[in-house]
DOVO-742370 format. One line per 10 residues: number of its first residue (from 1); their letters; for each residue x, y, z of C-alpha. Coordinates in steps of 0.25 Angstrom, whole numbers. Layout:
BEGIN
NUM) A) X Y Z ~ ...
//
This chain:
BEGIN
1) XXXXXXXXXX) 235 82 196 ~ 231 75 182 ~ 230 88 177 ~ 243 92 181 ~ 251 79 175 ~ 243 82 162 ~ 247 96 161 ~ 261 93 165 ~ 261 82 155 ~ 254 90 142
11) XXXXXXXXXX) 268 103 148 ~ 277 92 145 ~ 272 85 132 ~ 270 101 129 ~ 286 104 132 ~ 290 93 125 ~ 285 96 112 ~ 289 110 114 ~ 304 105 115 ~ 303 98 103
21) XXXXXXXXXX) 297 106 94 ~ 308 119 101 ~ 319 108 97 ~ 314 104 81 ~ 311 119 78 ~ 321 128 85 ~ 332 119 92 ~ 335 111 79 ~ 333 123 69 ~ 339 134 76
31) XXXXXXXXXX) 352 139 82 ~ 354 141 96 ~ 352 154 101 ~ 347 158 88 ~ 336 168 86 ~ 326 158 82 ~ 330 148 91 ~ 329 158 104 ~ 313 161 96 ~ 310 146 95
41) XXXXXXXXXX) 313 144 109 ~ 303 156 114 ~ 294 150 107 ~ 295 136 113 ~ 292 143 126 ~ 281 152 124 ~ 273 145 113 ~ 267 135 123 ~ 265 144 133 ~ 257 152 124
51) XXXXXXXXXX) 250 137 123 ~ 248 135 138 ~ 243 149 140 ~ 232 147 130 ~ 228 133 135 ~ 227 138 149 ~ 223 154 147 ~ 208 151 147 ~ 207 142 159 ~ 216 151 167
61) XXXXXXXXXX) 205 161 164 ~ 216 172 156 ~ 210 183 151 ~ 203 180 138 ~ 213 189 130 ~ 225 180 135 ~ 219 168 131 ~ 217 175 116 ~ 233 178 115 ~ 236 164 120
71) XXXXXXXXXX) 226 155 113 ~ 232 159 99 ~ 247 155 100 ~ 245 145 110 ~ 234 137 105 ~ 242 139 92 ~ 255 132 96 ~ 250 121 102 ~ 244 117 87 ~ 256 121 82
81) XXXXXXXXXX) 265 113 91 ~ 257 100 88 ~ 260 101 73 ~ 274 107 74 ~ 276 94 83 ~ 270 84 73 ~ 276 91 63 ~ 292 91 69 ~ 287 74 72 ~ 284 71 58
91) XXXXXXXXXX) 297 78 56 ~ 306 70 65 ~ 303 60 55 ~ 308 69 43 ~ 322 72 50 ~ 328 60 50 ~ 325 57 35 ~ 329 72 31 ~ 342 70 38 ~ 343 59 31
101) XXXXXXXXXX) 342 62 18 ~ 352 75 19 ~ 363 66 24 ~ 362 58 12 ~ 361 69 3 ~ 374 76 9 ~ 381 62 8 ~ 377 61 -7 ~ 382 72 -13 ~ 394 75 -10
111) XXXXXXXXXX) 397 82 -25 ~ 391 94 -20 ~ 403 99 -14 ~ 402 90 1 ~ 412 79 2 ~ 409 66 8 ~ 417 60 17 ~ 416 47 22 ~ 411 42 34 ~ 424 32 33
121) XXXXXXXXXX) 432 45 34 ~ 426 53 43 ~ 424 41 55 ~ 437 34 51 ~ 452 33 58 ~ 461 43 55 ~ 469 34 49 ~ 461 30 38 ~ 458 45 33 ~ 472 50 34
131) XXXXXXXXXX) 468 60 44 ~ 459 57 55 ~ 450 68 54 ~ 439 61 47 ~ 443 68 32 ~ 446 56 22 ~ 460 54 17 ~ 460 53 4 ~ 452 69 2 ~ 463 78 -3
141) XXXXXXXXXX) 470 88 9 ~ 465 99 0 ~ 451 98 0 ~ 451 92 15 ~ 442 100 24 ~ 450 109 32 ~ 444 103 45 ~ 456 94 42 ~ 464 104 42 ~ 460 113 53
151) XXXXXXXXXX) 461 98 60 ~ 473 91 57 ~ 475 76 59 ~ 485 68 68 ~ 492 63 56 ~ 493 77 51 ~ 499 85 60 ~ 504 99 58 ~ 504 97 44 ~ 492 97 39
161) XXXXXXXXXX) 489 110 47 ~ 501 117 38 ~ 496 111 26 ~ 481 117 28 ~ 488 130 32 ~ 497 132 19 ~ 485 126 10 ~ 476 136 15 ~ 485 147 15 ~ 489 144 -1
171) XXXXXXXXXX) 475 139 -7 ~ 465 148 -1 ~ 457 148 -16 ~ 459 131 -18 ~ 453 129 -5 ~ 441 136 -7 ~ 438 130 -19 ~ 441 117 -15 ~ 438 115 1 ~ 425 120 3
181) XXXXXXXXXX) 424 115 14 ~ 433 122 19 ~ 426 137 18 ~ 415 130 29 ~ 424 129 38 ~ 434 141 38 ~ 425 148 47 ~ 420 142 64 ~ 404 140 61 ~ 394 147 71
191) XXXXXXXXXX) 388 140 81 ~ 376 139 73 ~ 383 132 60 ~ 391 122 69 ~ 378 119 77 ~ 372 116 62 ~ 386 110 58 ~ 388 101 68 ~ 373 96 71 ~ 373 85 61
201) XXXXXXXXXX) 385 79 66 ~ 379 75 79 ~ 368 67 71 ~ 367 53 66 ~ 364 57 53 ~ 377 63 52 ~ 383 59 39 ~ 399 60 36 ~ 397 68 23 ~ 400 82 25
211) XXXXXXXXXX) 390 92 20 ~ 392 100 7 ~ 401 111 8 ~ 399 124 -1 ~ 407 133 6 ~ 396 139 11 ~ 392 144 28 ~ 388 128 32 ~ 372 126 33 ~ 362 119 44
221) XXXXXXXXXX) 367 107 46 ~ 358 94 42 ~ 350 91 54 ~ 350 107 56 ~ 343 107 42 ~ 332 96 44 ~ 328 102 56 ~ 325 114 51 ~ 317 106 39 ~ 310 99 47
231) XXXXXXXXXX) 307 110 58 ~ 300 119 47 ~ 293 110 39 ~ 288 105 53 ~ 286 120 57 ~ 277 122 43 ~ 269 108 46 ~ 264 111 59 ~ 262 127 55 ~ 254 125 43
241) XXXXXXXXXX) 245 115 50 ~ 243 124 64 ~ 239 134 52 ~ 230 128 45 ~ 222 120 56 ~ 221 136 62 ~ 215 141 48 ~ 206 131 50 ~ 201 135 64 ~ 201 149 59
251) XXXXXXXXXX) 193 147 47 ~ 179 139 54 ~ 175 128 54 ~ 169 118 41 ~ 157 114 40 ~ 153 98 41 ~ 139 92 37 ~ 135 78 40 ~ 123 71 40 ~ 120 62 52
261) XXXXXXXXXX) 107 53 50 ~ 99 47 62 ~ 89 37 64 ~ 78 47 71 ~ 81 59 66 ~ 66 61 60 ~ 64 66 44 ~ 61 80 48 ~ 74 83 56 ~ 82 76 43
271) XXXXXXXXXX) 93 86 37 ~ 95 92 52 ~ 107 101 50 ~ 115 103 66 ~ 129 111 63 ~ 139 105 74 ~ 150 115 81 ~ 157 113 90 ~ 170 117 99 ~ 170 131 92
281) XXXXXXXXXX) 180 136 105 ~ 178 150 104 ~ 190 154 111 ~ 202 163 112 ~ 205 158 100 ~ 193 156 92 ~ 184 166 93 ~ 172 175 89 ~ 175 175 74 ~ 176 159 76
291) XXXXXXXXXX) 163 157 81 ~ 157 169 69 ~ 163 157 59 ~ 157 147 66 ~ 145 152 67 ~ 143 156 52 ~ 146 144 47 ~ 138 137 56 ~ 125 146 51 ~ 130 143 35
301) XXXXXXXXXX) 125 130 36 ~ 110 132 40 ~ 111 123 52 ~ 97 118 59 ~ 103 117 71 ~ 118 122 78 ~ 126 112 88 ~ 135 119 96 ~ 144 107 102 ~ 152 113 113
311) XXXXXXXXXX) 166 119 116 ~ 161 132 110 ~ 170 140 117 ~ 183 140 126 ~ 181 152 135 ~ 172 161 145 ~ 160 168 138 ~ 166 180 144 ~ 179 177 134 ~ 171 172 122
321) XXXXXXXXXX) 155 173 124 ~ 158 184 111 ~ 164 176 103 ~ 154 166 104 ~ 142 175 100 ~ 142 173 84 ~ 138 159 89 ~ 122 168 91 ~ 124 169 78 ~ 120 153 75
331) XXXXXXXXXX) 107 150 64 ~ 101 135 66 ~ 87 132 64 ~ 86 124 77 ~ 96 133 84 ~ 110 132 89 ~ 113 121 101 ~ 127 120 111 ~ 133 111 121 ~ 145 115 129
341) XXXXXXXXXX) 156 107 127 ~ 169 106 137 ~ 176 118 133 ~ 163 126 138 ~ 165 121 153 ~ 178 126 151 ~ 174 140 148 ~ 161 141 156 ~ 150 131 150 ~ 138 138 158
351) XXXXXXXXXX) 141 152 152 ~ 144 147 138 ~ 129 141 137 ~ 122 153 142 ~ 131 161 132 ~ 126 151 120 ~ 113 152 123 ~ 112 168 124 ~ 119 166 109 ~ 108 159 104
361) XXXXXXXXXX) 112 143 106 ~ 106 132 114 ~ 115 126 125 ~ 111 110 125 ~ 115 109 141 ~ 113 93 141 ~ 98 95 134 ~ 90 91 124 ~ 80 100 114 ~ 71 95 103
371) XXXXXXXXXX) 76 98 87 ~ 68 96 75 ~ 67 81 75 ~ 77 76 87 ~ 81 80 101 ~ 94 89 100 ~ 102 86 115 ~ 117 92 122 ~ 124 89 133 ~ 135 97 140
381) XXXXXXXXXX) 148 94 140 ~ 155 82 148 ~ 165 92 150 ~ 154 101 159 ~ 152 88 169 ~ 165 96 177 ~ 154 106 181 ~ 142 96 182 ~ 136 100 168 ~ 140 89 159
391) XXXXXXXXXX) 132 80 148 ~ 119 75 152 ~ 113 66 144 ~ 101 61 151 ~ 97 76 153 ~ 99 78 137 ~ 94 65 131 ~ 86 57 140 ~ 72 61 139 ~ 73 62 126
401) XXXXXXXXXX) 64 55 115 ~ 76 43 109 ~ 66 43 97 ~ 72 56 92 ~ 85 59 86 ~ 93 66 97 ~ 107 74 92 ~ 116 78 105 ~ 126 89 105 ~ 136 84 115
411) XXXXXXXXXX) 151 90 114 ~ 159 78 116 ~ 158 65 108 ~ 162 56 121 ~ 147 58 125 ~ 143 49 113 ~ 141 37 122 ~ 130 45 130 ~ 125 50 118 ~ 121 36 113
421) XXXXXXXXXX) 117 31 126 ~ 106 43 125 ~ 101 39 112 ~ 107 52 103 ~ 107 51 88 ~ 118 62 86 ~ 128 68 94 ~ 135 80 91 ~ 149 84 97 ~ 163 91 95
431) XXXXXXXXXX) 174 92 105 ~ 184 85 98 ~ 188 95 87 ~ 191 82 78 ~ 204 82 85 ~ 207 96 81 ~ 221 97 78 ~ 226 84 71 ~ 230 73 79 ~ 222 77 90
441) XXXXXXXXXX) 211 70 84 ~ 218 58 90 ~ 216 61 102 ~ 201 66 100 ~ 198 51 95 ~ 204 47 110 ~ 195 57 118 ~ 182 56 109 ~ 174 45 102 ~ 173 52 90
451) XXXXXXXXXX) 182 66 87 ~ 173 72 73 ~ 163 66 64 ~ 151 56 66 ~ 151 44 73 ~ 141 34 78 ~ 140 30 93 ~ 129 19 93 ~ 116 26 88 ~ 123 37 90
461) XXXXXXXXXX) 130 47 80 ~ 141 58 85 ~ 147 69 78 ~ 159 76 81 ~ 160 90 77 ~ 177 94 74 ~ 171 107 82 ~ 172 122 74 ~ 184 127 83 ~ 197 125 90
471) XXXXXXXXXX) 200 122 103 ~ 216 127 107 ~ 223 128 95 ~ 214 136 83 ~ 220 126 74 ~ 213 111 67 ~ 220 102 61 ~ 213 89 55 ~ 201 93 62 ~ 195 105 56
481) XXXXXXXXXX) 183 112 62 ~ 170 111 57 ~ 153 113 60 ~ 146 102 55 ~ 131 101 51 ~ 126 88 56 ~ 114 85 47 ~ 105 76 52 ~ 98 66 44 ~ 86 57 46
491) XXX) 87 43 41 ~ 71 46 39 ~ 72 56 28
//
């Protein structure tokens, strides 16, 4: 029943933000039934559910090859839709002051061919123009608009209308070099140029100077314009950004070193070098040609040891137990080492760790084994408590000798607080992606006591790798991927 609120609730907020970002970038920029706006509209539909097909293929079990054509443009839109949103936000603050600013810049020049008519004028009685229709009184009769004239006034009568009829009839040549104005609106505009025509006036930004005439076809109208400003250099904002943090996934991850001292680690284990992966997410998306990169870079630093730290996959061995063989690959002095984090209990936890183990790495299944000059532990994933096989940390730590140095490989940094009751020196995690697409780290900082970095807990110390893949969207942004070497250090040395 929770489920079904929640989901209900994430289709609404996700419906929502459709509608708006439909109504900033094709139902104020374009015409209706226009070709663009009938393509805008398309896409409005089937974008996100492109994105609901991808987030549900996998655990619906559709065939691997679906979830591939699914996973790129839907995982795609969602970041895009994210920073397209923030980007039409940041512009709602932009509009106001863009409309601003062209209203006074219409009303200030009036020499470059548009004539200012006062607000008195237009808003005031009939009888203090002379006429009643708005145009002022003292503007000659021939260079009044012929809107006048297609429109006589009560005090007018028949007239004016003969007047207009024989001045246009003797000084078709005066006319157009003097009126305009008039050229404009000789002809009925489309539908189109009166929708544009007629938009400003319904705002409270309309002012009651008439825009230039040039004798020209009439152009957007104001607010027409400044959406369409707005809208594309929102559109370029939140591209560039879904580009770059995609170049980003695309290219590997960095590499990071720190040094972590601890109290017992002795002299001959000093200048220990770990490299840290985690939450590769070999997927639909990222696949053998990521881990390859991973890989490599993780054998150019001369590790002594490997720590894989969970969420190595997202997917049945069947789907991606190829694309995870560069991982055999993997040169440590003291070997490579992996823990299961909660994507693997989505995917099949029990084959994953037999699959690891025939590629060479040690599964850490809440255990301990003895390193050169401390105790190396890891514990399942909480996540793997659904099926009876979560962390256990009296099975892992608590026979252990406290007078060595322990280091735990634990994927989840909200174990911390077991971690120090257990008496461990260094605790290596991931998990959080450092937030992964900006500002999700926000809400990493709510879920998790520390999202990347080093921290101290107490005695203890915990590290946070940013993890070396993506989850969802192939994209990083504020958050880039990396594998740290954590080089221990004894305060004996």
């Amino acid at each position: 029943m929770v489920f079904a609120l929640v989901g209900l609730v994430v289709l609404a907020l996700l419906g929502a933000v459709h509608r708006y970002v439909w109504r900033r970038f094709v139902g104020d920029t374009t015409a209706p039934g226009s070709p663009l706006r009938r393509a805008g509209t398309v896409a409005a539909f089937v974008l996100p559910l492109l994105s609901i097909g991808a987030m549900t293929s996998g655990r619906v079990g559709a065939p691997f090859w679906l979830q591939q054509v699914l996973a790129w443009p839907g995982f795609l839109w969602l970041a895009c839709l994210l920073y397209l949103t923030l980007a039409l936000l940041v512009g709602e603050v932009v509009r106001p002051v863009l409309l601003r600013a062209l209203a006074r810049r219409d009303g200030a020049t009036p020499g470059t061919g548009a004539r200012t008519v006062p607000e008195s004028a237009t808003a005031g009685p009939a009888g203090e123009s002379g006429t009643g229709t708005g145009t002022p009184a003292d503007v000659p009769d021939g260079t009044r608009p012929r809107t006048e004239e297609l429109v006589p006034s009560h005090s007018a009568g028949a007239s004016a209308r003969s007047e207009a009829a024989g001045r246009t009839a003797t000084e078709p040549m005066t006319e157009s070099a003097t009126e305009p104005v008039t050229e404009s609106v000789a002809e009925p505009a489309t539908e189109p140029e009166r929708e544009q025509e007629t938009e400003p006036a319904a705002g409270p930004l309309a002012t009651s100077a008439t825009a230039p005439a040039t004798g020209l076809a009439p152009g957007p109208s104001r607010r027409l314009f400044v959406s369409r400003v707005v809208g594309g250099a929102a559109a370029a904002a939140g591209l560039a950004t879904v580009g770059y943090g995609t170049y980003g996934v695309l290219r590997g991850p960095s590499v990071r070193r720190i040094t972590v001292p601890l109290a017992k680690l002795p002299r001959a284990a000093h200048g220990f070098r770990i490299a840290v992966v985690s939450d590769i997410h070999i997927g639909p998306i990222l696949g053998r040609a990521h881990t390859r990169r991973i890989v490599d870079t993780i054998n150019a630093t001369s590790p002594d040891m490997v720590a894989v730290v969970g969420d190595l996959v997202d997917g049945s061995v069947a789907d991606l137990g190829s694309a995870a063989e560069p991982l055999s690959a993997l040169r440590a002095r003291h070997g490579s080492f992996f823990v299961t984090g909660n994507h693997e209990y989505f995917s099949g936890a029990g084959q994953w760790v037999d699959h690891v183990r025939e590629l060479g790495l040690h599964p850490l299944e809440n255990a301990r084994v003895e390193i050169e000059g401390f105790d190396l532990a890891g514990v399942n994933d909480i996540a793997g408590e659904t099926e009876g096989q979560g962390p256990d940390f009296g099975r892992a730590l608590g026979d252990r000798d406290r007078g060595r140095a322990a280091v735990l490989l634990a994927h989840q940094p909200v174990v911390i607080h077991d971690a120090v009751e257990h008496g461990v020196d260094l605790q290596l995690s991931g998990h959080t992606h450092g937030g992964q697409l900006w500002p999700g780290n926000l809400l990493a900082e709510l879920a998790n006591p520390t999202v990347a970095g080093l921290e101290r807990y107490g005695d203890t110390q915990l590290f946070v790798s940013r993890g070396a893949g993506a989850w969802g969207p192939p994209v990083r942004v504020g958050a880039p991927s990396d594998i740290t070497v954590v080089e221990l250090a004894s305060r004996q040395a």
